[in-house]
N, C-alpha and C positions, 0 to 999 in steps of 0.2 A: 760575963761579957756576951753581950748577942751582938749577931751580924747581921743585915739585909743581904737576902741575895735573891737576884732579879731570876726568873725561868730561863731565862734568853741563854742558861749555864750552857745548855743543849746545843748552840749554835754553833759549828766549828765555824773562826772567821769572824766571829763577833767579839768585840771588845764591851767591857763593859765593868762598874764600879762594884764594890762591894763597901758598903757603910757600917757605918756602929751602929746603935739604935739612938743617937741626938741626930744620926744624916751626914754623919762625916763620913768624907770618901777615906779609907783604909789599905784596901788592897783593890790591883788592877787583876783582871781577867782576862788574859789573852787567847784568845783562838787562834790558834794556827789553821792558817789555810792552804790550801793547795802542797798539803801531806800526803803520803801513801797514807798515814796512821792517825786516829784520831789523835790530837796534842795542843795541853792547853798550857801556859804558863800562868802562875798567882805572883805577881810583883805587888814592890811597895809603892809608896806616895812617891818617893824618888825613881822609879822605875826597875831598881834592883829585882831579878829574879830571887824569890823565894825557895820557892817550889814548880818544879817540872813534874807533869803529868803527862802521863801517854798510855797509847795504847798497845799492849804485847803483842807486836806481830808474828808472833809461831806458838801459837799457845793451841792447847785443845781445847782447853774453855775461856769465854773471853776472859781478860785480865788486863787490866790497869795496873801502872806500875809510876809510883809517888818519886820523886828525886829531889836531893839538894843537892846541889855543891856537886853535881855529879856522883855521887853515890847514893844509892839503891835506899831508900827510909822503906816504904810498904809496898806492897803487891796484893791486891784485891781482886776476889772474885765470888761467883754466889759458891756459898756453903753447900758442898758434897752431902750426898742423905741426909739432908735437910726436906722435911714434909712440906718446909715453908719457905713458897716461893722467895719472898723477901728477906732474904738473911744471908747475909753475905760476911764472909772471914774477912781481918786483914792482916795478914801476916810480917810485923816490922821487922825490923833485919836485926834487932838483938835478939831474936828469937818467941816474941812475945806476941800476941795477939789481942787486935782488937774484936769484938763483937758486934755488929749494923743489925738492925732488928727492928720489923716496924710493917708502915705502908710505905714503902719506897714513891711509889707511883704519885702518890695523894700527900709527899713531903709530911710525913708522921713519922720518923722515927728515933732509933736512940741508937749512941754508940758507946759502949761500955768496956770497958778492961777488967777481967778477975773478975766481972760480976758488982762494979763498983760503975757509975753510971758518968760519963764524962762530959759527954754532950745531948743536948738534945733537938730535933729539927723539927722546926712546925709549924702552918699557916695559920693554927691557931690564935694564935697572938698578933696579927696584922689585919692590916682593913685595907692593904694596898694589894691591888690585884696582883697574880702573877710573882710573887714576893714570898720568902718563904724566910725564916731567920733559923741560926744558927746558936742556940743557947749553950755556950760552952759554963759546964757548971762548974769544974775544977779550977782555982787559981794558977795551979800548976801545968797544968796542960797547955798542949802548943797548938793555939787558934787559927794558924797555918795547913798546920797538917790535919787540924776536925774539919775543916773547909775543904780542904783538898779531899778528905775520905768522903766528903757529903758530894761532892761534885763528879767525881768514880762510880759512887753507889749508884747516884740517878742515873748517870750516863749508862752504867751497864742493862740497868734494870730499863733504860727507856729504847735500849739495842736491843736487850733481848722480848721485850714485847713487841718491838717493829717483824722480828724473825716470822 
């Protein structure tokens, strides 16, 4: 399954589609504006919230924090004694983590569980500027939550390069 997804991810306040790779619209993009905290919501075609994203406001390093249904799925941030810059934890709330590993900045990277490679992000494969897709390689996996970890990742990694 790959997904399109436009740069404009960055924009709090911006709305905006996310396609399949035929150019169907899939999921909405919401930015919330005029928050203390950065926060975006991933709806469906119907407008159902998916997934809530936001940003931890009393943390000591930043941290996104993934939501469904009003309970807690992941919390993300860059990976503690890590040599590299780009590498970021994500800590799901059954205990298990994922892996983000890559060029964050330059939309290249992977996110892998146990060492088993789940998704992948990449400008590689598009010719449409500003575009970056989302290769979710596991059938099983929830194309919700790879989206929303890909949308976290850049955002923290493009806070903490503004810093």
């Amino acid at each position: 399954m790959r997904f399109l997804v436009r740069d404009r991810i960055l924009g709090i306040g911006d709305d905006y589609w996310i396609e399949d790779d035929r150019g169907n619209r899939v999921f909405l993009v919401d930015g919330k504006a005029m928050r203390l905290r950065d926060t975006f919501e991933l709806k469906d075609l119907q407008g159902r919230v998916l997934i809530d994203i936001r940003k931890k406001m009393f943390a000591l390093r930043d941290t996104m924090v993934i939501e469904r249904d009003g309970e807690a799925l992941a919390t993300i941030r860059r990976k503690r004694l890590s040599l590299l810059r780009n590498h970021y934890r994500v800590a799901l709330a059954d205990g298990s983590e994922l892996d983000v590993s890559g060029r964050i900045l330059d939309r290249e990277f992977a996110v892998e569980y146990d060492g088993e490679l789940l998704a992948v992000v990449s400008r590689r494969w598009l010719h449409v500027r500003e575009t970056y897709g989302v290769d979710v390689v596991r059938e099983d996996a929830d194309p919700a939550l790879l989206i929303a970890v890909a949308v976290c990742v850049i955002h923290l990694a493009e806070k903490e390069r503004g810093e």
